[in-house]
mmCIF file of the N, C-alpha and C atoms, coordinates in Angstrom:
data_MODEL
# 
_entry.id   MODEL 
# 
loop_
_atom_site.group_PDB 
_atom_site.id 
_atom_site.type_symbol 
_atom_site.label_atom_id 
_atom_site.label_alt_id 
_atom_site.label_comp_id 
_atom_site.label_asym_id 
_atom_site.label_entity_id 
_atom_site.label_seq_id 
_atom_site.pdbx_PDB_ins_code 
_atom_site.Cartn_x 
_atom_site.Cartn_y 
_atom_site.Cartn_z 
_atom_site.occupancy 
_atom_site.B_iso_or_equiv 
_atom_site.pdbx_formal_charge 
_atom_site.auth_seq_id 
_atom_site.auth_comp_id 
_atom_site.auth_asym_id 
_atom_site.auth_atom_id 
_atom_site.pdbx_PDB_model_num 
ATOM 1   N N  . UNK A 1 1  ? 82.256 84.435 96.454  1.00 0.00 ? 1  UNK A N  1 
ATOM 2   C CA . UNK A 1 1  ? 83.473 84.789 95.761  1.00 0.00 ? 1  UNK A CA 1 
ATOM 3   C C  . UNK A 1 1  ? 84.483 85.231 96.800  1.00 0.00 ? 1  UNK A C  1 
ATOM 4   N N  . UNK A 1 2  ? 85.733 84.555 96.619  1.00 0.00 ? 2  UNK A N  1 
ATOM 5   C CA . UNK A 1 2  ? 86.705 84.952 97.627  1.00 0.00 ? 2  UNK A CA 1 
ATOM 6   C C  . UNK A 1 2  ? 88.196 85.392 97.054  1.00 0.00 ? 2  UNK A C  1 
ATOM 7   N N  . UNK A 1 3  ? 88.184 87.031 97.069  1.00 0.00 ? 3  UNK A N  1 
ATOM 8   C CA . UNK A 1 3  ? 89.550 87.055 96.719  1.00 0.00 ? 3  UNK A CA 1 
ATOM 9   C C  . UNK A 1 3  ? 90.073 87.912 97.201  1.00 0.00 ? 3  UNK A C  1 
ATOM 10  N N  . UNK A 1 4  ? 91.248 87.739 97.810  1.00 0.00 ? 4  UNK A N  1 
ATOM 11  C CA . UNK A 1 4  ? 92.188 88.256 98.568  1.00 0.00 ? 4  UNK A CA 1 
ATOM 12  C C  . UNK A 1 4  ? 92.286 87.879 99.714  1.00 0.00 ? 4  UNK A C  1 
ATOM 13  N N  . UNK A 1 5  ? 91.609 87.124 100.341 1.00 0.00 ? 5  UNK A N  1 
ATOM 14  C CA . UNK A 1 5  ? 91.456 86.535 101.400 1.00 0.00 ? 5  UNK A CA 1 
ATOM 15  C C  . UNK A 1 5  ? 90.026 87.301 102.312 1.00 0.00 ? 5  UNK A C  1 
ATOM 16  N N  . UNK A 1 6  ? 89.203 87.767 101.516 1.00 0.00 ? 6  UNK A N  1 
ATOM 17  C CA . UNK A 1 6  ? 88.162 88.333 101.416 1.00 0.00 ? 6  UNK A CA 1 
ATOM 18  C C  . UNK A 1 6  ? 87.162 87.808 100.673 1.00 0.00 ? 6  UNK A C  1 
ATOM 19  N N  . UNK A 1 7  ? 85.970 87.424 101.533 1.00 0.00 ? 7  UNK A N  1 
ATOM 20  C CA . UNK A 1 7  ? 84.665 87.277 101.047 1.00 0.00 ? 7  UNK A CA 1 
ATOM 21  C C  . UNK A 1 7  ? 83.528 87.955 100.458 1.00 0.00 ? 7  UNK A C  1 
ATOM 22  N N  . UNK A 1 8  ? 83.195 87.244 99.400  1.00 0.00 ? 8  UNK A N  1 
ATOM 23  C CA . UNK A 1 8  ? 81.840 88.539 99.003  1.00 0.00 ? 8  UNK A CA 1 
ATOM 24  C C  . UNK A 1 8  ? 80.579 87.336 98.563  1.00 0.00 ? 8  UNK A C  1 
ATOM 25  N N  . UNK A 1 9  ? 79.621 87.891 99.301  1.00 0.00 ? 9  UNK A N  1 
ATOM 26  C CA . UNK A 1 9  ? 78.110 87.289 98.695  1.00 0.00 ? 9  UNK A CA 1 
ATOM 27  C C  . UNK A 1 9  ? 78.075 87.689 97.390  1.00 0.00 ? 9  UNK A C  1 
ATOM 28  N N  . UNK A 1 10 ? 77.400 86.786 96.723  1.00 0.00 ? 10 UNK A N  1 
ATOM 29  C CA . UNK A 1 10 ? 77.047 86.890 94.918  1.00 0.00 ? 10 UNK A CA 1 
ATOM 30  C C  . UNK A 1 10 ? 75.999 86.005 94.952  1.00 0.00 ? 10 UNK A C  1 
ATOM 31  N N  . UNK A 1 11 ? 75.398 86.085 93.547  1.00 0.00 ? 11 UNK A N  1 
ATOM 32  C CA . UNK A 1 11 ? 74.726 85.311 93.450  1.00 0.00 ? 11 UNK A CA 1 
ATOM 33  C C  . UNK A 1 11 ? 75.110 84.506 91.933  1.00 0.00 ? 11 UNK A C  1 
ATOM 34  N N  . UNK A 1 12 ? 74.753 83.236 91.859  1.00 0.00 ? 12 UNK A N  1 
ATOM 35  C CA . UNK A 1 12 ? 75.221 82.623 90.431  1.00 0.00 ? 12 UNK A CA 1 
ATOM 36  C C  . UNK A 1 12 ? 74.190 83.113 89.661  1.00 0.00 ? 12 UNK A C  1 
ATOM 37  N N  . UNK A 1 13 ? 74.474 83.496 88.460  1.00 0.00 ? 13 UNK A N  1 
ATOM 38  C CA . UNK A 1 13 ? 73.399 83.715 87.543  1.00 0.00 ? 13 UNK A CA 1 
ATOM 39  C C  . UNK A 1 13 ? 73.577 83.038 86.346  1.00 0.00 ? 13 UNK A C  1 
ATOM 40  N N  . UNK A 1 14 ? 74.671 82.122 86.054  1.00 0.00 ? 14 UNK A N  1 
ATOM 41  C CA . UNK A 1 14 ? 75.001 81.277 84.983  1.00 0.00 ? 14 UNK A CA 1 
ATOM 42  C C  . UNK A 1 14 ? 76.418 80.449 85.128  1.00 0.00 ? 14 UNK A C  1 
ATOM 43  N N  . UNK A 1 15 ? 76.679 79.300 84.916  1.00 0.00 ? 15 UNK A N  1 
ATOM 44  C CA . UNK A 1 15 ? 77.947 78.629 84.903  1.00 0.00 ? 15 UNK A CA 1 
ATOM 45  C C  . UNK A 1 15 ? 77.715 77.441 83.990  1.00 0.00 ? 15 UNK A C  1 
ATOM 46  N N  . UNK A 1 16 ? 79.305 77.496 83.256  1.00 0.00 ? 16 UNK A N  1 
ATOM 47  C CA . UNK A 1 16 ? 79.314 76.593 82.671  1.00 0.00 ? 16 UNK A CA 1 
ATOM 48  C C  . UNK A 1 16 ? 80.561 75.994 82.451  1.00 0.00 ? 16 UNK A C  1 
ATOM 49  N N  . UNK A 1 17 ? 81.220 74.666 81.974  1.00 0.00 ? 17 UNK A N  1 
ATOM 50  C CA . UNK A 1 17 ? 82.286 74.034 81.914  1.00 0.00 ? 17 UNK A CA 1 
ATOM 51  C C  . UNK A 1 17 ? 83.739 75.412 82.661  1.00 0.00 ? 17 UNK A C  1 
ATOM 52  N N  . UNK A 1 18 ? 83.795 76.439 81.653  1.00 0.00 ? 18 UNK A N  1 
ATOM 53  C CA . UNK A 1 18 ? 84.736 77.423 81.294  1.00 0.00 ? 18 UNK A CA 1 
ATOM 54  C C  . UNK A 1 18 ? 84.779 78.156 82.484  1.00 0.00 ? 18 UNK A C  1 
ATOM 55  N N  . UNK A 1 19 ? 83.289 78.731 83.077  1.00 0.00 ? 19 UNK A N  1 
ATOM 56  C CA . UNK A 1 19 ? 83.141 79.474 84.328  1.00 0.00 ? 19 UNK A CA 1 
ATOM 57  C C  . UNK A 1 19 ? 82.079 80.187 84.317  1.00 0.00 ? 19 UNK A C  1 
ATOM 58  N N  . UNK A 1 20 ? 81.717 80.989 84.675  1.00 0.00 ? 20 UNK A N  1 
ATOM 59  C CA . UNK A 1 20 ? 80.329 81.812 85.619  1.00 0.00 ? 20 UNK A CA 1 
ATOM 60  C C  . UNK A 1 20 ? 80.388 83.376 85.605  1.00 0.00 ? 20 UNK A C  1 
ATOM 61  N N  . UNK A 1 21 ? 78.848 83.142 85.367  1.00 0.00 ? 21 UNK A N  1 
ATOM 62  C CA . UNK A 1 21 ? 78.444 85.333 85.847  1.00 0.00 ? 21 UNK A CA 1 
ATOM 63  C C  . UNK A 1 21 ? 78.026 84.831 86.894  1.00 0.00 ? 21 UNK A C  1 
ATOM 64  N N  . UNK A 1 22 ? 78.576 85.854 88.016  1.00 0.00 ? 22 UNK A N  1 
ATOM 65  C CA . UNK A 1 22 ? 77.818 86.302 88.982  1.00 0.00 ? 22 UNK A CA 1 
ATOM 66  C C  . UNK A 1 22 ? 77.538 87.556 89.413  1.00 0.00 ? 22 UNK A C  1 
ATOM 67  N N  . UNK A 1 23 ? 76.824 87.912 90.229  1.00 0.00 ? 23 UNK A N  1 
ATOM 68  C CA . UNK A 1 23 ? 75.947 89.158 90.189  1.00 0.00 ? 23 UNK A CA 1 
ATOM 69  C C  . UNK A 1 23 ? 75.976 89.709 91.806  1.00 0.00 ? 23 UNK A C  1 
ATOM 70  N N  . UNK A 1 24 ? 76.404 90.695 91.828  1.00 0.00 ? 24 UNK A N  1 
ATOM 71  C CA . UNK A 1 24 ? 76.621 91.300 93.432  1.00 0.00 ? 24 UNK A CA 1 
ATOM 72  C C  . UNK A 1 24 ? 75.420 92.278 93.853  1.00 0.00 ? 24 UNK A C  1 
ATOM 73  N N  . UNK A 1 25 ? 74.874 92.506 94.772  1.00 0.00 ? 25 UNK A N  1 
ATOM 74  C CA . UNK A 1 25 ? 74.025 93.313 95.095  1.00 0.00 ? 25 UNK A CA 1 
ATOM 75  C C  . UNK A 1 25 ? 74.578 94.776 94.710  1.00 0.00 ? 25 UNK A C  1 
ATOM 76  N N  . UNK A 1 26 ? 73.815 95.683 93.926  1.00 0.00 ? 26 UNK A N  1 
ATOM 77  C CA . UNK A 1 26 ? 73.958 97.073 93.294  1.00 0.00 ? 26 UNK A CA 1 
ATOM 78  C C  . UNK A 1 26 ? 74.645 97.815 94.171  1.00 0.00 ? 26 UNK A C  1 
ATOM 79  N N  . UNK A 1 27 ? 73.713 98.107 95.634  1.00 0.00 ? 27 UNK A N  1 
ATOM 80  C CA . UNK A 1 27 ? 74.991 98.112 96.712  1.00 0.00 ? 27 UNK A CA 1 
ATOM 81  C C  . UNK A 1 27 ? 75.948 98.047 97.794  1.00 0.00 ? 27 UNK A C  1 
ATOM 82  N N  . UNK A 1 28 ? 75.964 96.778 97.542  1.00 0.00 ? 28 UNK A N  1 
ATOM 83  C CA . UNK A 1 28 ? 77.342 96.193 98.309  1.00 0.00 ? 28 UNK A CA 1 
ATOM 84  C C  . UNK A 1 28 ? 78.343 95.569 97.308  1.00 0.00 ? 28 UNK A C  1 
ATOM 85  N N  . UNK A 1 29 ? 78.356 95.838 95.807  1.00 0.00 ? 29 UNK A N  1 
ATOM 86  C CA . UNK A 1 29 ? 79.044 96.067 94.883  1.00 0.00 ? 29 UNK A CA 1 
ATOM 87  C C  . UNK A 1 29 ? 80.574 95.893 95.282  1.00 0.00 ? 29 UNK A C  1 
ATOM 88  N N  . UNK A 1 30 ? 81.048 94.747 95.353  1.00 0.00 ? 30 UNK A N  1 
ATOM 89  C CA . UNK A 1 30 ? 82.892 95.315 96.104  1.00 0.00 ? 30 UNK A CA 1 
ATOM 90  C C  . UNK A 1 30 ? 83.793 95.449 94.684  1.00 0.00 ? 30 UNK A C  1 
ATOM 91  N N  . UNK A 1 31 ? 84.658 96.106 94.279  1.00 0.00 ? 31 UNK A N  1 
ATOM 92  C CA . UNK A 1 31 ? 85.500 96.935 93.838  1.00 0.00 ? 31 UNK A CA 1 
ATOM 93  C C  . UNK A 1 31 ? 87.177 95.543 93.659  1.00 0.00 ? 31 UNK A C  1 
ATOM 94  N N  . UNK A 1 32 ? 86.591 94.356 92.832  1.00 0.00 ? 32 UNK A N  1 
ATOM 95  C CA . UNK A 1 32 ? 87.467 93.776 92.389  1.00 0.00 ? 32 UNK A CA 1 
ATOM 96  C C  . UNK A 1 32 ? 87.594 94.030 91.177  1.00 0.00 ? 32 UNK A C  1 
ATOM 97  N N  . UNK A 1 33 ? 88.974 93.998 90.905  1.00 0.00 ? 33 UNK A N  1 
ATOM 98  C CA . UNK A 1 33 ? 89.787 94.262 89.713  1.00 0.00 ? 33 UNK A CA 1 
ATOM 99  C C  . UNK A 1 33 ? 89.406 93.380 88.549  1.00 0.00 ? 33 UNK A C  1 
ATOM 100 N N  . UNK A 1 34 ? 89.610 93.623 87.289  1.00 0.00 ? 34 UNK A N  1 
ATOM 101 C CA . UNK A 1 34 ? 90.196 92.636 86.212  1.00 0.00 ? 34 UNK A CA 1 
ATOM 102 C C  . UNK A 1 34 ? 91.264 92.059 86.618  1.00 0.00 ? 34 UNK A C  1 
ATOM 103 N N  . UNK A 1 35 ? 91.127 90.386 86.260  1.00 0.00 ? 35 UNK A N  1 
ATOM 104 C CA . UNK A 1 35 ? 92.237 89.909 86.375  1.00 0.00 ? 35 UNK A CA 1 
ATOM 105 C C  . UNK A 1 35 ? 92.428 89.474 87.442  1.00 0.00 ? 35 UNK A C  1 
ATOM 106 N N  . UNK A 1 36 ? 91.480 89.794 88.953  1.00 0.00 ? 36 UNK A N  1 
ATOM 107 C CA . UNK A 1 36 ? 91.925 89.327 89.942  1.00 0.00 ? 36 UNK A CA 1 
ATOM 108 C C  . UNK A 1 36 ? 91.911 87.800 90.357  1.00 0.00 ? 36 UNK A C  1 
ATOM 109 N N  . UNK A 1 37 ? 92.241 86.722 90.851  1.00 0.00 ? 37 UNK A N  1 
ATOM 110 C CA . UNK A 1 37 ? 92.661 85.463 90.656  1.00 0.00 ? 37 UNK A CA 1 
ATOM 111 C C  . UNK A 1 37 ? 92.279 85.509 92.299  1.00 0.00 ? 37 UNK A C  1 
ATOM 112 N N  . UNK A 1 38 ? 90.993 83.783 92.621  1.00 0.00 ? 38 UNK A N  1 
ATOM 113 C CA . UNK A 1 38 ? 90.381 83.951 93.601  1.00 0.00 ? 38 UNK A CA 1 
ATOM 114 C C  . UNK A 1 38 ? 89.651 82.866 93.685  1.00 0.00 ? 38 UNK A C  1 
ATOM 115 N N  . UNK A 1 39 ? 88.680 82.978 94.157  1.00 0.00 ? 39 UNK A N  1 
ATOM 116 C CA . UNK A 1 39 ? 87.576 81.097 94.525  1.00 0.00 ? 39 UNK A CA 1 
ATOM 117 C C  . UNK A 1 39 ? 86.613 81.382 94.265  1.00 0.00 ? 39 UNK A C  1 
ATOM 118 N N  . UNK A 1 40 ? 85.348 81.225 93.771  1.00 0.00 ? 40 UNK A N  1 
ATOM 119 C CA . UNK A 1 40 ? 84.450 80.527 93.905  1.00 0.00 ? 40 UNK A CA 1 
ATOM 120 C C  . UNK A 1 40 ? 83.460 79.732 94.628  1.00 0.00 ? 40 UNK A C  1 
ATOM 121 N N  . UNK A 1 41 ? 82.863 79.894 95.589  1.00 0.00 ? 41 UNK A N  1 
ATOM 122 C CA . UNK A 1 41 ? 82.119 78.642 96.569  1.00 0.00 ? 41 UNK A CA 1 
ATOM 123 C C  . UNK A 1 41 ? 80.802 78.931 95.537  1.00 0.00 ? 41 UNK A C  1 
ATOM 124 N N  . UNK A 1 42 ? 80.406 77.406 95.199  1.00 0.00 ? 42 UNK A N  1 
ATOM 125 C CA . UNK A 1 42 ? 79.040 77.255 94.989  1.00 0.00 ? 42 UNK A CA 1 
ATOM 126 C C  . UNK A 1 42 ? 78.195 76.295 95.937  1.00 0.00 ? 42 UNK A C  1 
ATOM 127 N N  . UNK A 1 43 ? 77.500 76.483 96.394  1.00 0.00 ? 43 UNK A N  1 
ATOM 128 C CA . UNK A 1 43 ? 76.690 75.414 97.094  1.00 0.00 ? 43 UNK A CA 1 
ATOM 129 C C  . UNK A 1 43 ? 75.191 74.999 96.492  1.00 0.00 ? 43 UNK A C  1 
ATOM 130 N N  . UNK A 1 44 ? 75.540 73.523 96.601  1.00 0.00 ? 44 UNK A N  1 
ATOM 131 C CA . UNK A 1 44 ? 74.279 72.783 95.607  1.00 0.00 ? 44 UNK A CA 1 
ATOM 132 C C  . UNK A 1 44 ? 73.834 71.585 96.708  1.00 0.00 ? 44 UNK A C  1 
ATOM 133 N N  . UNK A 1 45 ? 73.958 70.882 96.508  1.00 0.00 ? 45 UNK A N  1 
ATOM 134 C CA . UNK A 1 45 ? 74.013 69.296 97.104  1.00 0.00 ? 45 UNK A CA 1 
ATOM 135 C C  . UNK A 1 45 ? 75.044 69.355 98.081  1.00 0.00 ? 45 UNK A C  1 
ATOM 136 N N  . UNK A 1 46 ? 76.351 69.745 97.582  1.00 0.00 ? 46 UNK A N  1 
ATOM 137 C CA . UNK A 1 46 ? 77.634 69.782 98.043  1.00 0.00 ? 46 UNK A CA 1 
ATOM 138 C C  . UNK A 1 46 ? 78.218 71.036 98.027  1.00 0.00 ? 46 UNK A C  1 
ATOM 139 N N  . UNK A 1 47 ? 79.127 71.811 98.723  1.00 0.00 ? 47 UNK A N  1 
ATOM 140 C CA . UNK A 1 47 ? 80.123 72.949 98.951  1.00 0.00 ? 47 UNK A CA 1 
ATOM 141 C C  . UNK A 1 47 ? 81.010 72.053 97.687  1.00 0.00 ? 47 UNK A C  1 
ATOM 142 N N  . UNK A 1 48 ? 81.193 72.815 96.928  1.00 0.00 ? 48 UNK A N  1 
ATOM 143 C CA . UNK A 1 48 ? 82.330 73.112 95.616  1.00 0.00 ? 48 UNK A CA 1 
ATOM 144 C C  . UNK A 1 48 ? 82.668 74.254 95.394  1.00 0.00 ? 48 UNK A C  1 
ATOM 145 N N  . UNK A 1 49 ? 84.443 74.297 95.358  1.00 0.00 ? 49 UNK A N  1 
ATOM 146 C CA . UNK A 1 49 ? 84.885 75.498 95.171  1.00 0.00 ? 49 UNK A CA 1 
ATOM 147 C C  . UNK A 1 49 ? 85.688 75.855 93.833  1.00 0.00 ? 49 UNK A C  1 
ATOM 148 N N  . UNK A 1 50 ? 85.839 76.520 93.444  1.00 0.00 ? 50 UNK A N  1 
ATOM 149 C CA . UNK A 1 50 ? 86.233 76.556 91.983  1.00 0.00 ? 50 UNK A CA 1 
ATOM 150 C C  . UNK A 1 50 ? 87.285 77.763 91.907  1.00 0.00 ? 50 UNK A C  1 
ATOM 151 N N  . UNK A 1 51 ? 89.159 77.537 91.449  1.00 0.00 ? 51 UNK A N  1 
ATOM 152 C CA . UNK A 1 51 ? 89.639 78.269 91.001  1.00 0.00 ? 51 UNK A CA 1 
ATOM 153 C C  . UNK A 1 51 ? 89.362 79.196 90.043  1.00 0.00 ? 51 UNK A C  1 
ATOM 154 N N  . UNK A 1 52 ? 89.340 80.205 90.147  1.00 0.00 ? 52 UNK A N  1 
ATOM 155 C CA . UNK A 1 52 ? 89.146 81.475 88.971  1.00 0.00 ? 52 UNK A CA 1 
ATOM 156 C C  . UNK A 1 52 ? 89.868 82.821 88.864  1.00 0.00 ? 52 UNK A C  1 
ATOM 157 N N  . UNK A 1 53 ? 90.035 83.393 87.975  1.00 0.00 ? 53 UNK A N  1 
ATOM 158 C CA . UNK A 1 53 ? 90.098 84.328 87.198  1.00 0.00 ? 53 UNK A CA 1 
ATOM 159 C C  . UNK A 1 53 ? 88.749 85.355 86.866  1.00 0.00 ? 53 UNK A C  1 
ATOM 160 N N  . UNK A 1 54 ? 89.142 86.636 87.601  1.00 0.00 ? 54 UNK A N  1 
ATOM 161 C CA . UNK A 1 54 ? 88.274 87.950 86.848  1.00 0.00 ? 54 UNK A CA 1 
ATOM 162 C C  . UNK A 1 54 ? 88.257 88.621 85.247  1.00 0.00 ? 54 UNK A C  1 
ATOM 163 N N  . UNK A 1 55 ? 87.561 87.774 84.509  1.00 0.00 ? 55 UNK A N  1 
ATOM 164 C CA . UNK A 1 55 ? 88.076 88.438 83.373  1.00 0.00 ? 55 UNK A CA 1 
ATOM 165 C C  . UNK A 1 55 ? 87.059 89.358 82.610  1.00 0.00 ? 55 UNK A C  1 
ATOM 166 N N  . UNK A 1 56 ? 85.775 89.902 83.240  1.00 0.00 ? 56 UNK A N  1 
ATOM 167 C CA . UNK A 1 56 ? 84.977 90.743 83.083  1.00 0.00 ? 56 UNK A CA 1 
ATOM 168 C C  . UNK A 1 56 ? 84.415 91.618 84.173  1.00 0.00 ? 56 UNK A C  1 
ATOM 169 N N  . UNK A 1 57 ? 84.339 93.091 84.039  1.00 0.00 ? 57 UNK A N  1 
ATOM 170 C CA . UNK A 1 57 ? 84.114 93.483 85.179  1.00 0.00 ? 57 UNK A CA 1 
ATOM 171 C C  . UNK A 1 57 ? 83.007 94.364 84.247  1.00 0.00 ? 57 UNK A C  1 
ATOM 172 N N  . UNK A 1 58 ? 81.471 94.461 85.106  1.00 0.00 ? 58 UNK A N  1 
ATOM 173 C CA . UNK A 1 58 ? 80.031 95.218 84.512  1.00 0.00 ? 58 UNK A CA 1 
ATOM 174 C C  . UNK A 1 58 ? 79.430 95.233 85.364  1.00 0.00 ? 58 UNK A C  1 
ATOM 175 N N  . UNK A 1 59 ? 79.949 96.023 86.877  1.00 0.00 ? 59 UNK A N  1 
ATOM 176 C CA . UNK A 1 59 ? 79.012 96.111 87.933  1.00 0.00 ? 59 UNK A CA 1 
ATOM 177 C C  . UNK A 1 59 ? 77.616 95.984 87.696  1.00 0.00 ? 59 UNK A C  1 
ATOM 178 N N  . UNK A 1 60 ? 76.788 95.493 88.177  1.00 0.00 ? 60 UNK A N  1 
ATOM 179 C CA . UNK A 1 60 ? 77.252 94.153 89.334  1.00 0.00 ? 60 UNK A CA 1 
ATOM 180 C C  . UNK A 1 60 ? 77.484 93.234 89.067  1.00 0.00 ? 60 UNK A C  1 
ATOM 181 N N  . UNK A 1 61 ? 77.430 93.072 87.970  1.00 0.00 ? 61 UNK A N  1 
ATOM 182 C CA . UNK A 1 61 ? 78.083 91.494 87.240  1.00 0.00 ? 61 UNK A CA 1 
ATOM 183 C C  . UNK A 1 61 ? 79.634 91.308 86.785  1.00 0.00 ? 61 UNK A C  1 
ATOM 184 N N  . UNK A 1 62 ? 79.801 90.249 87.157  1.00 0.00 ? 62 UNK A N  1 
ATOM 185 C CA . UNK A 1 62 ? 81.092 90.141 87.030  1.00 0.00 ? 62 UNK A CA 1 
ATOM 186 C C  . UNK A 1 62 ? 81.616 88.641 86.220  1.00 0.00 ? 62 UNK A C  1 
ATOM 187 N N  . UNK A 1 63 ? 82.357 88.644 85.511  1.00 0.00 ? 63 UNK A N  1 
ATOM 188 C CA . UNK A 1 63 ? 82.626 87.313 84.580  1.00 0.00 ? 63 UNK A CA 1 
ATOM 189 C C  . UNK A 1 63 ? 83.724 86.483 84.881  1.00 0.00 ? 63 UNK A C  1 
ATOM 190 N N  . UNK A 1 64 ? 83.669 85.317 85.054  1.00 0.00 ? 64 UNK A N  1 
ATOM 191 C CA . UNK A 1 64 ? 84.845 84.357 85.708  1.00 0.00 ? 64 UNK A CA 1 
ATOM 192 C C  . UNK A 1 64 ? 85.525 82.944 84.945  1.00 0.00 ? 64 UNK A C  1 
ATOM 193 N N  . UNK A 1 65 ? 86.902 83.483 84.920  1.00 0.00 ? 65 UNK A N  1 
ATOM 194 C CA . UNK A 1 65 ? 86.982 81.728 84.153  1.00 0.00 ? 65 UNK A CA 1 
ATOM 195 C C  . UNK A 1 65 ? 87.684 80.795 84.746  1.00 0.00 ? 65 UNK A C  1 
ATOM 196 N N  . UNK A 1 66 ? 87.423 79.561 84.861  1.00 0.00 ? 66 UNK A N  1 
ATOM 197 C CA . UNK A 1 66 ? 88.112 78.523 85.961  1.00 0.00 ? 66 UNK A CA 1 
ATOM 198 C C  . UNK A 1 66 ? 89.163 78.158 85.240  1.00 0.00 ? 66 UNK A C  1 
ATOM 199 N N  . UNK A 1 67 ? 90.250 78.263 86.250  1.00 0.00 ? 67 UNK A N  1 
ATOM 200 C CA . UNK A 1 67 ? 91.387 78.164 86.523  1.00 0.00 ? 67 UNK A CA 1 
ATOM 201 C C  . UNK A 1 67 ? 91.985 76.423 86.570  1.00 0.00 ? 67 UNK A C  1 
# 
């Protein structure tokens, strides 16, 4: 997850068409906002990055919708 021009490890724990939970380590937990607007890297087969939106915040999980 990249926002602000800042990186954070996550892990995917669900995605779908709309967007994704992901899940931050309890603590290294970083302190993004609702609402904050940012990327996505998933890596599968291929590096894909995905516009998004913060629109749930439940440390350590966090809820995202593509942009």
């Amino acid at each position: 997850m990249e926002v602000n021009n800042t990186s954070y490890g996550c892990v995917l724990d669900n995605i779908s068409n709309e967007g994704a939970l992901i899940r931050f380590s309890e603590t290294d937990a970083p302190e993004i906002q609702l609402g904050a607007v940012g990327k996505l890297k998933v890596i599968l087969l291929n590096d894909m990055e995905y516009p998004c939106k913060v629109v749930r915040v439940n440390y350590p999980r966090v809820g995202l919708s593509f942009l």
